[in-house]
C-alpha positions in Angstrom: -82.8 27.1 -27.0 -81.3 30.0 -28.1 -78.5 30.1 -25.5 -77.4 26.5 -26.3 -77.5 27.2 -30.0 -75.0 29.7 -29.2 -73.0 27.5 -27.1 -72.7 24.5 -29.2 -71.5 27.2 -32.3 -68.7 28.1 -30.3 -67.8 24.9 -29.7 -67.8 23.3 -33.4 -65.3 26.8 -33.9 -63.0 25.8 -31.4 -63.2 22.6 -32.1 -62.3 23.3 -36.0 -59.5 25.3 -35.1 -58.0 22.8 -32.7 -58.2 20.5 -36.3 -56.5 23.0 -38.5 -53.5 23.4 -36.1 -53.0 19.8 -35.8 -53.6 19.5 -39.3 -50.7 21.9 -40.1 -48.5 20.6 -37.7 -48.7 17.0 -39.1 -47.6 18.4 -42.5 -44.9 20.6 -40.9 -44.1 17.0 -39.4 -44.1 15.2 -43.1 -42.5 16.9 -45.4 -40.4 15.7 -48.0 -37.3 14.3 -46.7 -34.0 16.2 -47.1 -35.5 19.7 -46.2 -34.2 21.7 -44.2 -36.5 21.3 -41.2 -36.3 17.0 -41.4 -32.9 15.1 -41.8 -33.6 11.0 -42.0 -30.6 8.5 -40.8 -31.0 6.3 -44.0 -30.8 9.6 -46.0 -27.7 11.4 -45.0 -24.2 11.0 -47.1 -22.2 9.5 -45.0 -18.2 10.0 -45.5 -16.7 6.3 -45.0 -13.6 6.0 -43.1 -10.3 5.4 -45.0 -9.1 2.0 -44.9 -5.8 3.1 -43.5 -8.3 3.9 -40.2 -10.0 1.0 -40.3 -6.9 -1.2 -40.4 -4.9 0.8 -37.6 -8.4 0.5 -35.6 -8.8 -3.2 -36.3 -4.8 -3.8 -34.8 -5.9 -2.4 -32.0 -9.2 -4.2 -31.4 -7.4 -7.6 -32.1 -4.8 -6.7 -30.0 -6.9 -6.0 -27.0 -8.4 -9.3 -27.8 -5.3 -11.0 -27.7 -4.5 -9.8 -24.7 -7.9 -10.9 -23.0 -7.9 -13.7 -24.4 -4.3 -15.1 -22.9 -4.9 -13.7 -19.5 -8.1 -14.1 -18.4 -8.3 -18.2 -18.1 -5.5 -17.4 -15.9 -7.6 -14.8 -13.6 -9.7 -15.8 -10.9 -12.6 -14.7 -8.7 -12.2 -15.4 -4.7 -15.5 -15.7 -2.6 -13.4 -15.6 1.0 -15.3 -16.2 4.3 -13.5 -15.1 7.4 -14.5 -16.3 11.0 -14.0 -13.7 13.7 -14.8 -13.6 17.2 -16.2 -10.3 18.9 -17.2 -9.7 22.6 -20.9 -10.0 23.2 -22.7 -6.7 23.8 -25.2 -6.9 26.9 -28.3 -6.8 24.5 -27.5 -10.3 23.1 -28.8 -13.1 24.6 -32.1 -11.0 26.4 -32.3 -13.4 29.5 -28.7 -13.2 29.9 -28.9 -9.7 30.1 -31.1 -9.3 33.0 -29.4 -12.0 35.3 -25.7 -11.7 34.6 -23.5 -8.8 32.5 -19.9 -9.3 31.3 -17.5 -9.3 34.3 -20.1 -10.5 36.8 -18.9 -13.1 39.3 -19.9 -16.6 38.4 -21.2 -19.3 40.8 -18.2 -19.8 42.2 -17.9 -16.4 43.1 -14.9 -15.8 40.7 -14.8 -13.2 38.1 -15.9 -14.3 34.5 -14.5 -13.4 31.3 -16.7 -11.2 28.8 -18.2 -13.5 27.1 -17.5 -13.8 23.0 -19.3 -14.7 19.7 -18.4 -15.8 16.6 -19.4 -14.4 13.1 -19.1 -15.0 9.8 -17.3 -12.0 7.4 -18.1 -12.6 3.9 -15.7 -10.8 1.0 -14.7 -11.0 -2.6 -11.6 -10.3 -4.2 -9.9 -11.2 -7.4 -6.0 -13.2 -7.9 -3.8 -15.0 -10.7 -2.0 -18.2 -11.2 1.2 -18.1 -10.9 2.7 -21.1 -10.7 1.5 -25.0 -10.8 3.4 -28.3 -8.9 1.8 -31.5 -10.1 -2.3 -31.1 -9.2 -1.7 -27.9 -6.9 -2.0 -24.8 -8.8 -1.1 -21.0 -6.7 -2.2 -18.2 -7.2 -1.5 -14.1 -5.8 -3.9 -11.8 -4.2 -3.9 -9.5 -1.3 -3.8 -10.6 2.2 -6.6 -7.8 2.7 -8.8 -9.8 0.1 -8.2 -13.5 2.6 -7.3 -12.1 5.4 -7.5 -15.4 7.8 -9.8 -17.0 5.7 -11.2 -20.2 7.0 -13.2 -21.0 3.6 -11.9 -19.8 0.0 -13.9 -20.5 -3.3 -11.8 -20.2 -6.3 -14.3 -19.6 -9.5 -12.1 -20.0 -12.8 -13.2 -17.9 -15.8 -15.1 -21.1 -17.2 -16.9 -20.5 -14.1 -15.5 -24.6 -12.6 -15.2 -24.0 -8.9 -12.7 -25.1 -6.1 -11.8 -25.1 -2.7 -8.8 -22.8 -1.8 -6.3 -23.1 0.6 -4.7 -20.0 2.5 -0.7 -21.0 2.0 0.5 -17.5 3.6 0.4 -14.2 4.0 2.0 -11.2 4.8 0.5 -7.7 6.2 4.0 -5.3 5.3 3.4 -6.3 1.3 -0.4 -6.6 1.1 0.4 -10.1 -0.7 -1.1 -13.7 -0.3 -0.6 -17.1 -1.7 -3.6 -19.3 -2.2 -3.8 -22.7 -3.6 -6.4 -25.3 -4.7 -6.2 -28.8 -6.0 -7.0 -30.2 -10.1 -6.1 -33.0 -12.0 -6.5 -30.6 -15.3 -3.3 -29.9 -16.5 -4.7 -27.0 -19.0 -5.3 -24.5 -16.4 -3.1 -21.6 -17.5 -0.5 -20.1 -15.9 0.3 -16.3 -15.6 3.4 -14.7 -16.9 5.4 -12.5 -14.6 6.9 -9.8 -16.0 9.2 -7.8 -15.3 8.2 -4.7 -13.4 11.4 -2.6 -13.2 11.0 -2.1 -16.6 7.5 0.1 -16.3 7.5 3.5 -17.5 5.0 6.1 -17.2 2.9 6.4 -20.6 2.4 2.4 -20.8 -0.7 0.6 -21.5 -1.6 -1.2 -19.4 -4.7 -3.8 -18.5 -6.3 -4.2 -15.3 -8.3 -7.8 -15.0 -10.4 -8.8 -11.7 -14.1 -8.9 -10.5 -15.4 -5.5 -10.0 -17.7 -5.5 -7.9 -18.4 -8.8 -8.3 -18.5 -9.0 -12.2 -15.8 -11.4 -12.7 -13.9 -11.8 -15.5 -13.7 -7.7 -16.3 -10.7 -6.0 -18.6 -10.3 -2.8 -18.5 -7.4 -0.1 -20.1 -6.1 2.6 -19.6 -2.1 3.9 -19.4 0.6 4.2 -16.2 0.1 7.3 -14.5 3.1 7.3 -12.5 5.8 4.3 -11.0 7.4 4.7 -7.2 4.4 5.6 -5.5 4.5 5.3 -2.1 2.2 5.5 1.2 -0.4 2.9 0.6 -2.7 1.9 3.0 -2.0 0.3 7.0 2.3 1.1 6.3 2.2 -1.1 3.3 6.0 -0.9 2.2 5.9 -1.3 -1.3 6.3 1.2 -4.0 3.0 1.6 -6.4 2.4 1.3 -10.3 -0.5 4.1 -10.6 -2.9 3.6 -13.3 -5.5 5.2 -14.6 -7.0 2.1 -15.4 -10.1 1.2 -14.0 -10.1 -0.1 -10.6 -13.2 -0.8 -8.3 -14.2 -2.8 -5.2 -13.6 -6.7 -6.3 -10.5 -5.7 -8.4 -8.1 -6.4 -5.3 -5.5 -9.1 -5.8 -6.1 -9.1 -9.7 -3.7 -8.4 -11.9 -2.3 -5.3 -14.0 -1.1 -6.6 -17.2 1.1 -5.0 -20.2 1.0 -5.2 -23.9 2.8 -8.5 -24.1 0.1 -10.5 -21.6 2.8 -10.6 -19.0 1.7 -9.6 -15.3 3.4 -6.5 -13.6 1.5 -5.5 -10.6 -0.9 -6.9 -8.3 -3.9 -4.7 -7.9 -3.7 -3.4 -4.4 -5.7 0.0 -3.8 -7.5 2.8 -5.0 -7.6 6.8 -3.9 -11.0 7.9 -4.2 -13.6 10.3 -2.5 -16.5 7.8 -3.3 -15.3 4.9 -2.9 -15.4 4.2 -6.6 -12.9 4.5 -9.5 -11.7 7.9 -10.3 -8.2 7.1 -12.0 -6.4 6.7 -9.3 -5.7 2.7 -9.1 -2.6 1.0 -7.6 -0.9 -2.2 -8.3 1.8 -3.8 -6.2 5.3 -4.3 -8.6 5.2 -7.9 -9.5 8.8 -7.7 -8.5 8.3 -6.6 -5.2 6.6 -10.0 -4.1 7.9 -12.7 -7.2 10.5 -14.0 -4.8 7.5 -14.1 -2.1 6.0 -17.3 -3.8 8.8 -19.7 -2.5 8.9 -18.1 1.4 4.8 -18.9 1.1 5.6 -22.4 -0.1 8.1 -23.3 2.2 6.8 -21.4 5.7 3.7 -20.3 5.5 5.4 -16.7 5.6 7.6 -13.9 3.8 11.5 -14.5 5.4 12.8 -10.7 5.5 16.5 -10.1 6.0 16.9 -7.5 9.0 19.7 -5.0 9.1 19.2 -4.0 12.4 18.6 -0.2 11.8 16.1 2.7 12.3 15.8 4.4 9.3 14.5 8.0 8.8 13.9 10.1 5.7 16.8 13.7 5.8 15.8 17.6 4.9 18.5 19.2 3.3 18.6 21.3 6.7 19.6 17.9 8.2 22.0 16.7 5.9 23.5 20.0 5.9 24.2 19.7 9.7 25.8 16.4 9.5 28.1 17.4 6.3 26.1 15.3 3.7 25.4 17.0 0.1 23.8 13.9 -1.1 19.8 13.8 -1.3 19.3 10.6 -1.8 19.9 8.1 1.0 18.4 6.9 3.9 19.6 8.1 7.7 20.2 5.4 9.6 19.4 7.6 12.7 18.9 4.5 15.7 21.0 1.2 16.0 20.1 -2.1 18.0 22.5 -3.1 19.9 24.1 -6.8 18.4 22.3 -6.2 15.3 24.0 -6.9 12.0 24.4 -3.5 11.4 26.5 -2.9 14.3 28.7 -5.9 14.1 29.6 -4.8 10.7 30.2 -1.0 11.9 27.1 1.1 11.0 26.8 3.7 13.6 23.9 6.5 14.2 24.1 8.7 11.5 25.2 6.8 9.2 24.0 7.9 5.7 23.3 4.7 4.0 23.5 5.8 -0.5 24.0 2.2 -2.0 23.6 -1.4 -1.4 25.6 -3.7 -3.3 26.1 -1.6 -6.1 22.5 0.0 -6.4 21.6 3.7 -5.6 19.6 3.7 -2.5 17.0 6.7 -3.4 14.0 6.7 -0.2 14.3 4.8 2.5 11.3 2.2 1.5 13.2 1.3 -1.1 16.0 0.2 1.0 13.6 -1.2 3.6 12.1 -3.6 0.7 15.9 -4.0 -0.5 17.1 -5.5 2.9 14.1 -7.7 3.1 14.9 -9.7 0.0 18.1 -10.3 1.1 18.5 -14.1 2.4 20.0 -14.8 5.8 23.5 -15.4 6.0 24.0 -13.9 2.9 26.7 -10.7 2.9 25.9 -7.5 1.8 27.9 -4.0 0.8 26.4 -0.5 2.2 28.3 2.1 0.9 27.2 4.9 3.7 28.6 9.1 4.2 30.2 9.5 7.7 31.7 12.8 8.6 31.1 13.8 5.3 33.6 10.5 4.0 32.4 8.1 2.1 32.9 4.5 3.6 31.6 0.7 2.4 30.4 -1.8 5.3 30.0 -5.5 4.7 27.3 -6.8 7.3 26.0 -10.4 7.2 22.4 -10.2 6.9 19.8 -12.3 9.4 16.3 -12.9 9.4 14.0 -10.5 10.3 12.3 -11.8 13.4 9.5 -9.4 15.6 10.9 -10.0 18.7 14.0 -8.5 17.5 12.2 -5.5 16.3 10.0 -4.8 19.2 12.3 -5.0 21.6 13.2 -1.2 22.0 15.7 -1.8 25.0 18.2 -2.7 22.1 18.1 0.2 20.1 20.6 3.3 20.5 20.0 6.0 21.1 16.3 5.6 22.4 15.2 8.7 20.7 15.2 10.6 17.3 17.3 13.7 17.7 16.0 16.9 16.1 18.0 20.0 14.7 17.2 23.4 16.6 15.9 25.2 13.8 15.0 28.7 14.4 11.3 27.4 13.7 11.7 24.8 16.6 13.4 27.1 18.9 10.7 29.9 18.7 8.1 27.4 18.8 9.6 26.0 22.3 10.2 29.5 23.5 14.0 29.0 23.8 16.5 31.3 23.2 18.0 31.7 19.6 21.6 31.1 20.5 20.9 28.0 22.2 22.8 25.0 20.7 22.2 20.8 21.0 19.4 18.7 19.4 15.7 18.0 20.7 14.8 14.7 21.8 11.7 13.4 19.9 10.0 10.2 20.1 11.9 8.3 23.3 11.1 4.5 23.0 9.7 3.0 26.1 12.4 0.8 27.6 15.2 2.1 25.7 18.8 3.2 26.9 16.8 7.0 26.6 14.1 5.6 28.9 16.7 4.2 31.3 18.5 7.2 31.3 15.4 9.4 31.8 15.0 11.4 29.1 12.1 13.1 27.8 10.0 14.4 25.1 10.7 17.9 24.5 14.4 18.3 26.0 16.8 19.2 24.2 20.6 17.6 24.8 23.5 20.2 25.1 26.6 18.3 25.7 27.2 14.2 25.7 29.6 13.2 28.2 30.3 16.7 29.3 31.2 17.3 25.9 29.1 20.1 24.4 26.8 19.8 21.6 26.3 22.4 18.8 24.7 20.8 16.4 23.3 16.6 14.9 26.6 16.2 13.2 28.5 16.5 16.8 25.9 14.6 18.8 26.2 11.8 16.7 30.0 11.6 16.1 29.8 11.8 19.8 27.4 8.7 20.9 28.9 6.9 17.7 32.5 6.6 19.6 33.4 2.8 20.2 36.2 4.2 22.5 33.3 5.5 24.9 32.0 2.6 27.0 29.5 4.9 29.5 27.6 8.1 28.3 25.5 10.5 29.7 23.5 13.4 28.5 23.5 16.8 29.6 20.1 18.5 29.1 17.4 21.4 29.4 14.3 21.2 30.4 11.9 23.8 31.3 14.8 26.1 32.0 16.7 23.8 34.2 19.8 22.0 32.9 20.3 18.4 34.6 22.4 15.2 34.2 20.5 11.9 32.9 21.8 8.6 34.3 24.7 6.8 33.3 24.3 4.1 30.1 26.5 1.3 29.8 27.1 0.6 25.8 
């Protein structure tokens, strides 16, 4: 009895303790508000904010809302649904497995093709009105967002619904045309602005469905204009904006203070996959002219030139007597192109068109292609270090034309021997001509046998020391037959004969 007298006295001491501390701490908890230990939100002073704030903060948020406001009936969200057709792997169709395979022989003892399925590839994208002709409203997004759609939803912001129709689009510009059918004529229409007139520093709106939340604004500023190197050789320059961009933002638009659209949202550069800043929009200017070509074929109608065009070092330019830096090196010609019925030659260092600086040579790729066919144009170009204008009558760009490499002169990209180059190939300093670099299959180089990797030391038994003599060389109208002298692997030989 003793022993549990004991232990229950303990207890009621530890258990009094226990009371006190909790006791205390309550009261540390609860005291009188505005001590030091305890500050209360209803309690504090609070400083207000000087009207002058308020106001300049109120501009802004009514501007925003403005902005929103006038754009966003004129945004929509795309649910596409693309059919494709894949070969059949073995394991489909389990029977079919085990008696037959792809390439078997049939019943009739003839080889059958593999066989192919169909499937459905869902997507979601974002686009803008731009334009209305009695019921039938278009709109822009990305080809990469339709792709070759065989079903389009068009959702509105009021969240009505319609069927789409792919009208065209065009892989080199990243730019569709879709329309759908209404009888309301209060649909809105987009404004285009005007995109050449973008600086770096302005703010800017991006609209779209972000992964899949339609009707989404964000802000931010214009990080940078004439960005260039966008995804599968897209050949536009970029708006960059720091803006907001996810997955579902493609084909919306990038919008300025005024409500007035001056980009198409295109791409982002990321490491996740989500927005880090780095958005880019398509220059409304780039494909405004784009919406009648859809309209009327189906297509974009490119002017052709007729030219291969390569970006110049300074080392280059240097070695065919050019100080300029900006231009475009019209390195290759096809034979009965424009170009060479107005009198472009290789080398040719192309620095205006009609008038307009020519600074990269996307720019002058994306210049040329808005030009109609049939319609004259002035290339102002440095030739032997002389300055010389060119009138060539533009015509349409057709793929045939450009595939077919057995038109193009030379063949083959030369190279300068740089002293980099020369001890790379193991050749000997003092040895003088240009390398031959990316031979076209097909091409008067082909024909004439030459290869990667030699290097060309005399055209027409004249001898080469340098780009600048090479191309003043195979550039001679006077010459109707040419022939290359070259080394390779230490051996000099004679190509074939080429008839111009």
């Amino acid at each position: 009895m003793k022993h549990t007298s004991r232990k229950a006295g303990k207890l009621l001491l530890v258990s009094a303790a226990a009371f006190f501390t909790f006791a205390l701490v309550v009261l540390a908890c609860t005291r009188i508000p505005g001590s030091a230990q305890t500050a209360f939100a209803d309690s504090l002073e609070v400083k207000p904010i000087p009207e002058e704030s308020i106001s300049l903060l109120e501009g802004m948020q009514q501007a925003n809302r403005a902005v929103a406001s006038a754009v966003l009936p004129a945004v929509v969200t795309l649910d596409v649904v693309e059919t494709k057709t894949v070969p059949s792997t073995p394991l489909e169709g389990f029977p079919w497995f085990f008696f037959r395979g792809p390439g078997d022989e049939d019943d009739n003892g003839e080889n059958e093709k593999p066989r192919q399925r169909e499937y459905r590839a869902e997507g979601l994208g974002s686009g803008v009105i731009v334009r209305k002709t009695g019921n039938t409203y278009y709109l822009f997004t990305n080809q990469h967002v339709v792709g070759t759609a065989s079903e389009i939803k068009v959702k509105l912001f009021d969240e009505r619904e319609f069927t789409g129709k792919l009208v065209g689009g065009d892989e080199r510009k990243d730019i569709a045309l879709v329309s759908f059918e209404s009888d309301d004529a209060d649909i809105p229409v987009a404004v285009l602005g005007d995109s050449d007139t973008v600086s770096t520093g302005d703010i800017v709106f991006a609209f779209g469905a972000p992964l899949g939340y339609m009707s989404s604004v964000t802000q931010g500023i214009v990080s940078a204009v004439g960005r260039s190197g966008g995804p599968n050789n897209n050949i536009n320059d970029f708006i960059q904006t720091d803006a907001a961009i996810n997955r579902g933002n493609s084909g919306g638009p990038l919008v300025n203070i005024y409500g007035e659209v001056i980009g198409i949202n295109s791409w982002i550069a990321s490491s996740t996959g989500g927005s880090q800043g780095l958005g880019f929009s398509i220059p409304v200017n780039n494909v405004r002219k784009s919406i009648d070509d859809f309209i009327k074929t189906g297509k974009i109608r490119y002017g052709w030139l007729g030219v291969s065009l390569v970006s110049a070092n300074q080392e280059l330019l240097e070695e065919i007597g050019i100080d300029e830096t900006r231009g475009a090196l019209a390195s290759q010609i096809f034979i009965g192109s424009p170009a060479e019925k107005g009198g472009m030659v290789p080398g040719d260092f192309v620095v205006s068109l009609n008038g307009r600086e020519v600074r990269t040579v996307d720019q002058l790729v994306r210049d040329v292609g808005d030009l109609e066919s049939g319609e004259t144009a002035v290339f102002e170009v440095i030739r032997q270090g002389k300055k010389k204008k060119i009138t060539v009558r533009i015509e349409e760009r057709k793929e045939g034309l450009v595939a077919d490499a057995s038109k193009l002169w030379p063949g083959f990209i030369p190279i300068p021997l740089t002293e980099d180059i020369l001890k790379e190939l193991k050749l000997d300093n003092d040895l003088k001509g240009v390398l031959v670099h990316g031979v076209q299959a097909k091409s008067p180089a082909a024909v004439m046998g030459l290869q990667n990797g030699d290097v060309v030391t005399a055209v027409n038994d004249k001898t080469v020391k340098n780009i600048g003599e090479f191309y003043r060389y195979i550039a001679d109208s006077s010459v109707k037959e040419v022939w290359f002298d070259v080394l390779r692997e230490g051996q000099t030989v004679s190509t074939m004969r080429y008839k111009k």
